[in-house]
C-alpha positions in Angstrom: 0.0 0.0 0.0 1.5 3.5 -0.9 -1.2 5.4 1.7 -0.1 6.7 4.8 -2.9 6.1 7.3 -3.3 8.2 10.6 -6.2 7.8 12.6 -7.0 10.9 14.1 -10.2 10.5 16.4 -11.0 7.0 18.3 -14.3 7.0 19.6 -15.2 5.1 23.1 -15.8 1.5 20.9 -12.2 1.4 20.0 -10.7 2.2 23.2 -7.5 1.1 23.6 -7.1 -1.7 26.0 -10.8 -2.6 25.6 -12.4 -5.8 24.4 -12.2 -6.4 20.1 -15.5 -4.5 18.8 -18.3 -6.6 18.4 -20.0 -4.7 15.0 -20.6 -7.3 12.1 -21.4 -4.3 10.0 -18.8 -1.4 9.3 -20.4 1.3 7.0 -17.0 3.2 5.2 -17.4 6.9 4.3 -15.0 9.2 2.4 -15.0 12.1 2.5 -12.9 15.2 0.2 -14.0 19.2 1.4 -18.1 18.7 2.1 -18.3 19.3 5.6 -21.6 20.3 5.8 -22.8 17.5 3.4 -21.0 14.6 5.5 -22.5 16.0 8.6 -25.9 15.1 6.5 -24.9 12.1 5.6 -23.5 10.5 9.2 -26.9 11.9 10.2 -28.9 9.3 8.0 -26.9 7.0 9.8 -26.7 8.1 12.8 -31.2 7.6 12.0 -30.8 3.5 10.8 -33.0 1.4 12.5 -31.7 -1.1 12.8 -30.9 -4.1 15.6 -27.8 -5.1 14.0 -24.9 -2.8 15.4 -22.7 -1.0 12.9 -19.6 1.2 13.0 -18.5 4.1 10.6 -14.6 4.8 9.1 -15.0 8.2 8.0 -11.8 8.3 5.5 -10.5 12.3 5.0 -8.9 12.3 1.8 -7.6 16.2 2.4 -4.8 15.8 4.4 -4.3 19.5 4.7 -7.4 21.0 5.2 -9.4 18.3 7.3 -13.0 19.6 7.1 -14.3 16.7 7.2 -12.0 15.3 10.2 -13.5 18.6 11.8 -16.8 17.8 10.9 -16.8 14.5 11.9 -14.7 13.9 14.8 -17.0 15.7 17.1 -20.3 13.4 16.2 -18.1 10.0 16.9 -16.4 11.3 19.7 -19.9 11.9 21.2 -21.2 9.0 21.0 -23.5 9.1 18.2 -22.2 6.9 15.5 -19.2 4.2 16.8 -16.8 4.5 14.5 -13.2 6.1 13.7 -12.0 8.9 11.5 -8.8 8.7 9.4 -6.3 10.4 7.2 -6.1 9.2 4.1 -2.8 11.2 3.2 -2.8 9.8 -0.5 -4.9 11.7 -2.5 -7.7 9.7 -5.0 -11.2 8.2 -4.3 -8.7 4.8 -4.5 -6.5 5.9 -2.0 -9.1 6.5 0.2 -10.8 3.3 -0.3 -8.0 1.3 0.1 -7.6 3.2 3.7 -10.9 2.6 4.9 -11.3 -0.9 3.8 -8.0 -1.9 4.9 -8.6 -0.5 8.5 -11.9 -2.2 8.5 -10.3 -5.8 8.5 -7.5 -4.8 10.8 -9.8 -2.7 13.9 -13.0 -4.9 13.5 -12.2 -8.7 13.7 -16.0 -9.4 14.0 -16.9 -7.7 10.9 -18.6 -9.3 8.1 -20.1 -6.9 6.0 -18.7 -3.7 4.5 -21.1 -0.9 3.4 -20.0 2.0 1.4 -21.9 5.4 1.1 -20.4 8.6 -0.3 -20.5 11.8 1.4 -22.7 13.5 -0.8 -25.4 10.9 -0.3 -27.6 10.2 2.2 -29.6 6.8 3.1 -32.9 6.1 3.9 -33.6 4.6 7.9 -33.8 0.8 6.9 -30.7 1.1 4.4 -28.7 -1.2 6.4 -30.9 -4.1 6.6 -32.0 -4.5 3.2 -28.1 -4.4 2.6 -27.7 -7.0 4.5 -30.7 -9.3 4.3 -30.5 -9.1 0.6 -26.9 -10.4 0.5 -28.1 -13.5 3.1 -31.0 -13.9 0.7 -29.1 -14.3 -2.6 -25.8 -15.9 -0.9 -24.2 -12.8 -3.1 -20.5 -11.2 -2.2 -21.8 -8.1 -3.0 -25.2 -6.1 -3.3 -25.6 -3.3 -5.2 -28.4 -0.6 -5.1 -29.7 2.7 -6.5 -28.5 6.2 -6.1 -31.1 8.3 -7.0 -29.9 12.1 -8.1 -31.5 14.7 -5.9 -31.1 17.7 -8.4 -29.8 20.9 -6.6 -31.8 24.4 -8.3 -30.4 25.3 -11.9 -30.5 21.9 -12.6 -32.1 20.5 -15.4 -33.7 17.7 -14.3 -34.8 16.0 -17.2 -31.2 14.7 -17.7 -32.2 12.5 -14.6 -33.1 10.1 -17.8 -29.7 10.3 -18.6 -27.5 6.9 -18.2 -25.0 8.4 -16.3 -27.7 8.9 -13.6 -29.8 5.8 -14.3 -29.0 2.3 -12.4 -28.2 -0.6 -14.8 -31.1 -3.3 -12.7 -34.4 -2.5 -11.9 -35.2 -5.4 -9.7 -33.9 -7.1 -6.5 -32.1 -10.4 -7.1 -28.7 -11.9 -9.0 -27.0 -9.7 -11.8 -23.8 -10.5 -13.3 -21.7 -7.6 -12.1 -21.9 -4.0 -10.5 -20.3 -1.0 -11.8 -20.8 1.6 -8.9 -19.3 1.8 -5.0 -21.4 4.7 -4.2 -23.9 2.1 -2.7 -22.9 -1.3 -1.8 -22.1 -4.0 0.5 -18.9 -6.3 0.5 -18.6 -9.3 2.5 -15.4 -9.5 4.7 -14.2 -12.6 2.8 -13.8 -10.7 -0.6 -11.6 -8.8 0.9 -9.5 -10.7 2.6 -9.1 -12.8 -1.0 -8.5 -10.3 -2.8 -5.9 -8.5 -0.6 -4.6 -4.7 -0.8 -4.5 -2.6 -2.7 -8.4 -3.7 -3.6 -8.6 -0.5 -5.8 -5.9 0.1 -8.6 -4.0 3.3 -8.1 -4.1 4.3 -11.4 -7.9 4.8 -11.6 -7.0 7.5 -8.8 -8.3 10.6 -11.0 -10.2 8.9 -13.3 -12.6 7.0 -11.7 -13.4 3.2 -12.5 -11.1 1.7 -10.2 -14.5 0.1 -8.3 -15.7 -1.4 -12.2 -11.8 -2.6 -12.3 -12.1 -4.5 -8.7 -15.4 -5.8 -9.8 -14.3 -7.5 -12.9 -10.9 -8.5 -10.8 -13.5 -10.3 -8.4 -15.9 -12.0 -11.0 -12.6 -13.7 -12.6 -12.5 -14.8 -9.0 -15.9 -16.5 -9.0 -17.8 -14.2 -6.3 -21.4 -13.6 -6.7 -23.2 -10.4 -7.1 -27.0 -9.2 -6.2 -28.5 -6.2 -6.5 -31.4 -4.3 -4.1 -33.7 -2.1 -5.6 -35.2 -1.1 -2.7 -31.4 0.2 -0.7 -31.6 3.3 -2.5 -29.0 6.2 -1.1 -30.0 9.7 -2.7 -27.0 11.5 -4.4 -26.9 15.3 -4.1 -26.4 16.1 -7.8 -25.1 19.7 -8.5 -26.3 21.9 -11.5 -23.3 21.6 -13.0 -23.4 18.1 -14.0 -26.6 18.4 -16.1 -24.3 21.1 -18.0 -23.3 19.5 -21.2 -19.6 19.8 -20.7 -19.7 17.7 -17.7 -22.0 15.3 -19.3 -19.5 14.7 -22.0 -16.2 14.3 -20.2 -18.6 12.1 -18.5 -19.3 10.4 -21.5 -15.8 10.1 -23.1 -14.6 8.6 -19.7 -16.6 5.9 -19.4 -15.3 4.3 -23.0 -11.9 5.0 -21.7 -12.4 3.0 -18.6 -14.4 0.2 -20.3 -11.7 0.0 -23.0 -9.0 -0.1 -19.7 -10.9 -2.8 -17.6 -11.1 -4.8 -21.1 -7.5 -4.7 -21.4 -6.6 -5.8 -18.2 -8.8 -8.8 -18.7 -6.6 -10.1 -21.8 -3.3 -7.6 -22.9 -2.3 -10.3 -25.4 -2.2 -9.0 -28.9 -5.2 -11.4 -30.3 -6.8 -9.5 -27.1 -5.7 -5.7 -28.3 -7.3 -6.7 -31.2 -10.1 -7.7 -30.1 -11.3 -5.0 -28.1 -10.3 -2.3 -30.8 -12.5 -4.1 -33.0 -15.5 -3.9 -30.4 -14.5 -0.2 -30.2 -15.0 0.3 -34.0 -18.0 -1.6 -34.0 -19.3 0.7 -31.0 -18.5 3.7 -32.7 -19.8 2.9 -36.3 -23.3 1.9 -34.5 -23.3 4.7 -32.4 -25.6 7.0 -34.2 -28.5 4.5 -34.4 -28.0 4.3 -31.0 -28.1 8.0 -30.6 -31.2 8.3 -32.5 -32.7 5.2 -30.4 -31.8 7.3 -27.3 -32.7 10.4 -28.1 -36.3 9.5 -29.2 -36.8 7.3 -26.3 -35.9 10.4 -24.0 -36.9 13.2 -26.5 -33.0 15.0 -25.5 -30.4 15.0 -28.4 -28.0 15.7 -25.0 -29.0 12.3 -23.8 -28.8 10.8 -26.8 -25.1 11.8 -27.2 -24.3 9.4 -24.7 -23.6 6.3 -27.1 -20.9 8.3 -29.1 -19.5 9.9 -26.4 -18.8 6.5 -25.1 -17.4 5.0 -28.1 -15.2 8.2 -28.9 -13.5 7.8 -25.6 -13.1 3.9 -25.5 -10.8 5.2 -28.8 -9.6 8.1 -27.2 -7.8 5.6 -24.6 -6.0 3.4 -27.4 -4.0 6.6 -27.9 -3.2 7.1 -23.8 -6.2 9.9 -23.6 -8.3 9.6 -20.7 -9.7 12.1 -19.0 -9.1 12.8 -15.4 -12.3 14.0 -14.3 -11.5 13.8 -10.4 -8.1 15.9 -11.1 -10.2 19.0 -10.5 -12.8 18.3 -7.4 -14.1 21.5 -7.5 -15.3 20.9 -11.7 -17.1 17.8 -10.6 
């Protein structure tokens, strides 16, 4: 692991000296300069109800200015969430994955499920236990679920139909793979097969590190469910119905698809290969803007297809766009 962790506030449940904590669920937060939003979101956990008892790794991916340590350190130190904050001193949504999970298995021996919300959502109160009972239900690895965008004012919401804001499944049960960490549960022994660093490094900037360890784990035969009704709602700023952001968007998921799919097979048959697919994808990508843009009667979201297939081509020639680079554009 290249992260330096420092954990920075130890609530009461990890006392030193004191018994190993009991908490079969650990919920991991990061967190990167929205106080005031993480404060909303530890609140809709702080609300579960629930009977199983959970614990929160807030993970502060600003090593300098430490809002959210500030924000959050005085809520677990009181009491009202067990849990831990730390310093992810690496900076990347990967980096401060990697921290949180690997401080889960090493501070909480009992814990078998791992939960991850970001800190510009908020769950609902029984978010936690469909989590969980749907991964005892299926026998699954890991459950995914909705985040529904909660458009802030300027937005337009009609992009909402957009697939950028849209979950792949539609109904609770088995589904091949997930492609989101925003909202999801890992059980403990995916983890501890899969070892650190469970996200790549290098999708540090550019997202898709969480697709990456997916596809890593499906090689690896574990099983994946999905819970429609686990929804976390996703405070979506104005900006990202803004056409810009929708096509950077756009042109960075065919650059991670086209990454993912070479990491899978890197042989030269296998290069071949998945220029091919991108060729195919881009030479069918006006019926499918067409397709789109009737369905959702918005030429913007029917873009989608081409912007996809541009940047899976874009990334054959080393171009992919760093869309976390900037925070404060995202």
């Amino acid at each position: 692991m290249n992260e330096s962790i420092t954990i920075e506030t130890v609530s009461p449940c990890l006392a030193p000296g004191g018994e190993p904590p009991p908490h079969r669920v650990v919920v991991t937060l990061p967190t990167f300069r929205r106080p005031d939003h993480l404060r909303k979101t530890l609140a809709s956990l702080a609300a579960q109800k629930t009977t199983r008892r959970f614990a929160v790794i807030v993970m502060e991916n600003d090593a300098e200015g430490r809002e959210g340590l500030a924000a959050a350190g005085p809520i677990l130190a009181a009491g009202t969430l067990d849990g831990i904050v730390l310093i992810a001193h690496e900076r990347g949504n990967c980096a401060a994955y990697n921290a949180g999970w690997l401080t889960a298995l090493a501070r909480f021996p009992a814990m078998e499920y791992l939960l991850v919300i970001d800190d510009d959502e908020w769950a609902a109160e029984d978010w936690i236990d469909r989590l969980v009972a749907t991964a005892e239900a299926e026998g699954a690895d890991f459950v995914g679920a909705p985040q529904r965008p909660v458009f802030e004012s300027g937005a337009t919401e009609s992009y909402g139909r957009h697939p950028v804001f849209t979950s792949h499944y539609s109904r609770t049960g088995t589904v091949p793979i997930l492609y989101s960490s925003g909202n999801v549960l890992i059980r403990r022994r995916v983890l501890e097969a899969m070892g650190p660093p469970f996200l790549d490094l290098s999708f540090n900037f550019i997202g898709g590190g969480d697709s990456d360890f997916y596809a890593r784990c499906k090689r690896r035969g574990f099983r994946f469910a999905w819970c429609q009704e686990a929804a976390v709602f996703e405070t979506t700023p104005a900006r990202r119905t803004e056409y810009s952001w929708l096509q950077a968007r756009g042109l960075r998921n065919g650059a991670i698809s086209t990454l993912i799919e070479r990491r899978a097979d890197g042989s030269p048959a296998g290069r071949l290969r998945i220029l091919a697919k991108s060729l195919a994808m881009l030479a069918l990508s006006p019926w499918r803007f067409l397709r789109l843009a009737l369905r959702t009667s918005s030429p913007v979201i029917g873009l989608y297809p081409i912007h996809v297939a541009i940047g899976r081509l874009m990334a054959e020639f080393g171009k992919v766009n760093e869309q976390y680079r900037r925070p404060e554009q995202n």
